[in-house]
C-alpha positions in Angstrom: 82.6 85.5 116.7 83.4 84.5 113.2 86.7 86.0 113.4 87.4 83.7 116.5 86.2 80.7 114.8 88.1 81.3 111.7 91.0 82.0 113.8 90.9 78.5 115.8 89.8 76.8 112.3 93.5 78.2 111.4 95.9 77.2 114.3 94.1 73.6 113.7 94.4 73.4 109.8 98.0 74.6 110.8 98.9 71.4 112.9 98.0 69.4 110.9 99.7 70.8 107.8 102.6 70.5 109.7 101.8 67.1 111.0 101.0 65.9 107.2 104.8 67.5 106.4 106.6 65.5 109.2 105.1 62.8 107.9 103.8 61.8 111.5 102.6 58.6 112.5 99.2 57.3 114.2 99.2 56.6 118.0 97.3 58.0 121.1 95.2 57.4 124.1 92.7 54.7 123.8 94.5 53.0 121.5 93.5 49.1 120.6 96.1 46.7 119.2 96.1 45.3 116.2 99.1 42.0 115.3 99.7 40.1 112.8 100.3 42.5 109.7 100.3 46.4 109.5 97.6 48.0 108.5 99.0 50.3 106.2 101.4 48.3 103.9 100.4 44.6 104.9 103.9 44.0 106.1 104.6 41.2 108.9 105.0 43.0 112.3 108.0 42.5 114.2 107.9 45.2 117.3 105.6 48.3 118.0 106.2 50.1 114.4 106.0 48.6 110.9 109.5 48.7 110.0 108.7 49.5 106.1 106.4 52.2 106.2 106.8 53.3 110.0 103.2 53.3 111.0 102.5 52.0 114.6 100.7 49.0 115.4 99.0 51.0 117.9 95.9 53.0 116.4 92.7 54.6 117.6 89.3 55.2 116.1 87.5 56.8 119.4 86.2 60.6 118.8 88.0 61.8 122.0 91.4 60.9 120.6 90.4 62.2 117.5 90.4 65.8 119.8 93.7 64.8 121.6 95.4 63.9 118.4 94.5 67.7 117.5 95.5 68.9 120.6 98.7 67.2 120.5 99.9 67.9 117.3 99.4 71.8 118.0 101.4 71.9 121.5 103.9 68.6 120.7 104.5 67.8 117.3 104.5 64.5 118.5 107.1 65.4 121.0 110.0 67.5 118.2 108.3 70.7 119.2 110.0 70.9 122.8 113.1 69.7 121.5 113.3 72.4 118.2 111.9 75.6 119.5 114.6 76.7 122.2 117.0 75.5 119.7 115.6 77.6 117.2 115.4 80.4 119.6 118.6 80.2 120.8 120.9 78.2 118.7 119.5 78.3 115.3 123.0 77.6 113.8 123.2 74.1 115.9 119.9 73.2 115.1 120.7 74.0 111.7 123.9 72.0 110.8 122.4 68.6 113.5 119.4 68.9 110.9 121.7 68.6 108.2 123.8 66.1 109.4 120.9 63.3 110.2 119.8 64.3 113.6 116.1 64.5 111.8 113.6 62.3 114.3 114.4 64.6 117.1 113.4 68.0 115.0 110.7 69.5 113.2 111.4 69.9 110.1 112.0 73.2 108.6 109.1 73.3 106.2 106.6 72.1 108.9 107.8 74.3 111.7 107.5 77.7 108.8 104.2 76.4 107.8 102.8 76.3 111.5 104.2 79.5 111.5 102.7 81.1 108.3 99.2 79.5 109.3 99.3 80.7 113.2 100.4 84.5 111.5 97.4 84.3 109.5 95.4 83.0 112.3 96.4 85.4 115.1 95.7 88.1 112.3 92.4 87.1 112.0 91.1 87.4 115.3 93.1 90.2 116.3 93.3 92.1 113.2 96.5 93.4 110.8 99.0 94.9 113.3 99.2 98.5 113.4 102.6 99.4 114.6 102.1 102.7 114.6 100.5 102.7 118.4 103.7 101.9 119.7 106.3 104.6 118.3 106.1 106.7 121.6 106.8 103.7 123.4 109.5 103.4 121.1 111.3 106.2 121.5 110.8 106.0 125.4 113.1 103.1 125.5 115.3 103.8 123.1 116.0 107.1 125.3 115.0 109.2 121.9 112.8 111.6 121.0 109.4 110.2 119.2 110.3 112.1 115.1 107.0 111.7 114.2 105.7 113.4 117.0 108.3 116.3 116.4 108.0 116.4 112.8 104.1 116.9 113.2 104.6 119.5 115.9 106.9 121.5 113.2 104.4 121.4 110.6 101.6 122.4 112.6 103.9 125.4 113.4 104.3 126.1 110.0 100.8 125.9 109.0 99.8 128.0 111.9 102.5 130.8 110.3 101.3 130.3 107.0 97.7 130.6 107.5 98.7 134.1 109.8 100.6 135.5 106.3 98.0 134.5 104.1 95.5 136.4 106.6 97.6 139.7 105.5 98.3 138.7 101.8 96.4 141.0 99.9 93.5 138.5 98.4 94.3 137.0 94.9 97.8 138.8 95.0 101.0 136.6 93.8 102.2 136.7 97.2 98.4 135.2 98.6 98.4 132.6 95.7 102.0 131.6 96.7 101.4 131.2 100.5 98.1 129.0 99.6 99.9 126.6 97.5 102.4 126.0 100.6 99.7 126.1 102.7 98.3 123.5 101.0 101.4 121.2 100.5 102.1 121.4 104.4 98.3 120.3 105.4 98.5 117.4 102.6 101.8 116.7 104.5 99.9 116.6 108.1 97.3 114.1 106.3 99.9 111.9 104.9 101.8 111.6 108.9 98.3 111.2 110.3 96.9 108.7 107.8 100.6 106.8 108.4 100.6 106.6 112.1 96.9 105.8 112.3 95.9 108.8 113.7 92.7 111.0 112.0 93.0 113.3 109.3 93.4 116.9 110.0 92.1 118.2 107.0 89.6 116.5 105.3 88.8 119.4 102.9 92.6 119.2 101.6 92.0 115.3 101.4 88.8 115.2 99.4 91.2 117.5 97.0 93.3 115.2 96.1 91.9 111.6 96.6 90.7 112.0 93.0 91.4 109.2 90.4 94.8 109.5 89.2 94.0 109.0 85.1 96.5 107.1 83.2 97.1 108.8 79.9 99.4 109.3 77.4 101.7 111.3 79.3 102.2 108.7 82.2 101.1 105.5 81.0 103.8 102.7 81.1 105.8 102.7 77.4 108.0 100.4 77.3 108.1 99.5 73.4 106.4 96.9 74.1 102.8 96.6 73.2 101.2 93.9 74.9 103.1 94.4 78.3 102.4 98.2 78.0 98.6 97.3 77.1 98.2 94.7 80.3 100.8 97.3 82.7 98.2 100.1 81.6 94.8 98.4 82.3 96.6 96.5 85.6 97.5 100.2 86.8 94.0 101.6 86.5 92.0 98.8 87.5 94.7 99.0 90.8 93.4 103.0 90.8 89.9 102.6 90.6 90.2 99.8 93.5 93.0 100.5 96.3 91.3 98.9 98.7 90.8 95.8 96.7 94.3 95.8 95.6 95.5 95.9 99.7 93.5 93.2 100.5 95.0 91.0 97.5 98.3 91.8 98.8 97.5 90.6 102.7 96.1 87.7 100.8 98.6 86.8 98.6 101.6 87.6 101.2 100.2 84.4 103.3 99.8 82.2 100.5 102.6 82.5 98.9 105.4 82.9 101.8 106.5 80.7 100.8 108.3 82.3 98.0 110.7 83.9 100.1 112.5 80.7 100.5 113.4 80.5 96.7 114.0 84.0 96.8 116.2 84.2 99.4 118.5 80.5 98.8 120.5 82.1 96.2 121.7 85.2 98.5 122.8 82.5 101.1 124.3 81.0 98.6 126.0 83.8 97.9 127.1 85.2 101.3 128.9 81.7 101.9 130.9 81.8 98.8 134.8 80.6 99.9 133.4 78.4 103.0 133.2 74.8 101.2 131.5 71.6 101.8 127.8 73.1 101.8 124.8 72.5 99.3 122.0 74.5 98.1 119.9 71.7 100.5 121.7 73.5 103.7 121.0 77.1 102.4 117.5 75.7 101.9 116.9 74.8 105.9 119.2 77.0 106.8 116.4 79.7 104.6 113.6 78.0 106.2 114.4 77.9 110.4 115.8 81.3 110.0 112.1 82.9 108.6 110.0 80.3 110.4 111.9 82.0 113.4 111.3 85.6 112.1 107.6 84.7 111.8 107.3 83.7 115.1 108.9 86.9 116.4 106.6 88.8 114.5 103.5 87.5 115.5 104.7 87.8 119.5 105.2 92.0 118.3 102.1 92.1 116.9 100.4 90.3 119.8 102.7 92.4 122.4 100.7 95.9 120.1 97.2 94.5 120.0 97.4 94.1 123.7 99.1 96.8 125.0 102.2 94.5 126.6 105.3 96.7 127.0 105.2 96.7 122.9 108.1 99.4 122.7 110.4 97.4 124.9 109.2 93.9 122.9 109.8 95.7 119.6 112.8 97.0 120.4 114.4 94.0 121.8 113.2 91.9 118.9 114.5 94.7 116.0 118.4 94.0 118.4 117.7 90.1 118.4 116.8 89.7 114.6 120.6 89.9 113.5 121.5 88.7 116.4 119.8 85.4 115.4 120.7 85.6 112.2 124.7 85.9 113.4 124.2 83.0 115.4 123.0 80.7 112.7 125.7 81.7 110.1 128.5 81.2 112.8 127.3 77.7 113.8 125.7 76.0 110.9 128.7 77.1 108.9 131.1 76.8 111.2 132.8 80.5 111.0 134.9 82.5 112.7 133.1 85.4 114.7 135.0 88.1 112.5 133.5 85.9 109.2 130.2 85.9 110.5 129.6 89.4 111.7 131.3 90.3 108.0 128.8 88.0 106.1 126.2 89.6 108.5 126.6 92.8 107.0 125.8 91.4 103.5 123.4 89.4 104.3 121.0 92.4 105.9 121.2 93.9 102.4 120.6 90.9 100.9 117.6 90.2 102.7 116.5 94.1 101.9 116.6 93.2 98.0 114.6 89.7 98.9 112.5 91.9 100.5 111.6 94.2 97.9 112.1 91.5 95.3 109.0 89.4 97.3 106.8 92.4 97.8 107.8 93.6 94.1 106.5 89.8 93.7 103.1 90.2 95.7 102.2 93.2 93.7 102.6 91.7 90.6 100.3 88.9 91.7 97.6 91.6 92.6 97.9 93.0 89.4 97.3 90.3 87.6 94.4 88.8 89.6 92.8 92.8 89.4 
């Protein structure tokens, strides 16, 4: 139950974080008006908004609009969020470059709509737990027409161990040949744990795991040495404490990667920047919402995937189609908000997929550090 509540708590604290951004103004139901001066700034009326600060003359202070006001600002957005998600969806590049261009009172913004969708990620995880993709890699491979390599890579070592385990049956005992076949033996059943403990599956030998979950110790031979003494000292002691605590150091990571999404915007600006060199007339403001709509929109794709896993709703097909539509989307915004040809887009495509693998690894390098440093 706690889960659930700290899940709603979330979607609400979201809406109105994104409310707060837009910068929305009062107005509802069971509203009572109020003339003569606003109440916000003291300026003299002259129609149904103050036309210095914006606010409406219109207010409420009734506990059942207090509700609708919540209501409404998760489903409407007072009204933008009809207008900007099938846009976003669809024409991300259009939305982009009419944001850009003044066309601001009809949209979300893009830092309200990625924080709605940072705070509904974290509260769909919440009550449904950290997606586990793993469930649907047959499901996968069905639609894909493939064959599952997980599946057939586990089939081939279990072969292997079965023929290993029959030689070392024959091996004379503590013979070379015998010491040789149990050090493969060993190798391919550490493997098997490795592919179950990936795909979520139990661990076939727990004897071979209880082997080698042991402490790796940090010592002279493989501490950090950088010549540099303090960074070597804090790498060091960051390391083990990260040893000693795995789990702790995971859960710092999930933490940190929703408070500070943020920091992918940052990260990524400067690879946009990049990918548009030679097309003129753009600022580092429209690689900034061009940043934001694009992984507000990713964040919303990947909550429907995990959602579409946790439930068991055609997840291979809803995976699939979403791993096609992701540069898709991402071609669509470059063509229109920049206004390229479709041979310049799908070219700047290309680059930008490996740019967005080295912001990748450049935020998760990112997140680590955090943990390490909080550890």
């Amino acid at each position: 139950m706690s889960t659930e509540i700290e899940a709603a708590g979330s979607l609400a604290e979201a809406a109105l974080v994104a409310r707060a951004v837009e910068n929305a103004n009062d107005g509802s139901a069971n509203q009572q008006v109020h003339g003569g001066n606003c109440l916000n700034c003291d300026t003299a009326l002259m129609g149904s908004h103050c036309h210095m600060c914006g606010q409406s003359v219109h207010i409420h202070r009734s506990f059942s609009a207090f509700w609708h006001d919540i209501l409404h600002g998760v489903l409407h957005f007072d009204g933008k969020f009809w207008n900007t998600l099938p846009l976003l969806a669809w024409q991300p590049g259009k939305l982009t470059r009419r944001y850009i261009h003044g066309e601001r009172a009809k949209f979300i913004s893009p830092m309200a709509i990625f924080l709605f969708a940072i705070f509904m990620m974290f509260a769909v995880f919440s009550y449904v737990g950290s997606p586990d993709f793993s469930r649907a890699s047959e499901d996968i491979a069905t639609a894909t027409g493939g064959s599952n390599d997980t599946e057939k890579m586990r089939d081939e070592l279990a072969a292997n161990i079965a023929k290993l385990e029959a030689q070392l049956a024959e091996a004379e005992p503590d013979s070379e040949q015998a010491k040789n076949l149990s050090s493969q033996l060993k190798i391919a059943k550490t493997t098997m744990n490795g592919i179950n403990f990936a795909t979520g599956n139990i661990i076939s030998y727990p004897e071979i795991a209880e082997e080698t979950s042991g402490p790796v110790v940090i010592g002279a031979e493989n501490s950090v040495d950088t010549g540099t003494a303090w960074f070597d000292n804090w790498a060091n002691n960051a390391l083990q404490k990260a040893n000693s605590n795995p789990d702790l150091l995971l859960y710092k990571l999930q933490s940190n990667g929703y408070k500070f999404a943020w920091l992918l915007i940052p990260i990524s600006i400067p690879f946009i920047w990049l990918v548009t060199i030679g097309n003129r007339g753009h600022r580092f403001y429209d690689h900034a919402v061009f940043t934001t709509y694009s992984l507000a929109f990713m964040s919303m794709m990947f909550i429907i995937c995990a959602l579409a896993v946790k439930f068991n709703i055609l997840p291979g097909l809803v995976i699939v189609f979403s791993t096609l539509y992701a540069p898709f989307h991402i071609y669509r915004q470059l063509r229109h908000a920049y206004s390229l040809s479709r041979f310049s887009a799908i070219v700047r495509l290309w680059v930008l997929l490996v740019f967005i693998i080295i912001a990748s690894m450049i935020f998760l390098f990112a997140l680590l550090a955090l943990g390490l440093l909080s550890s």
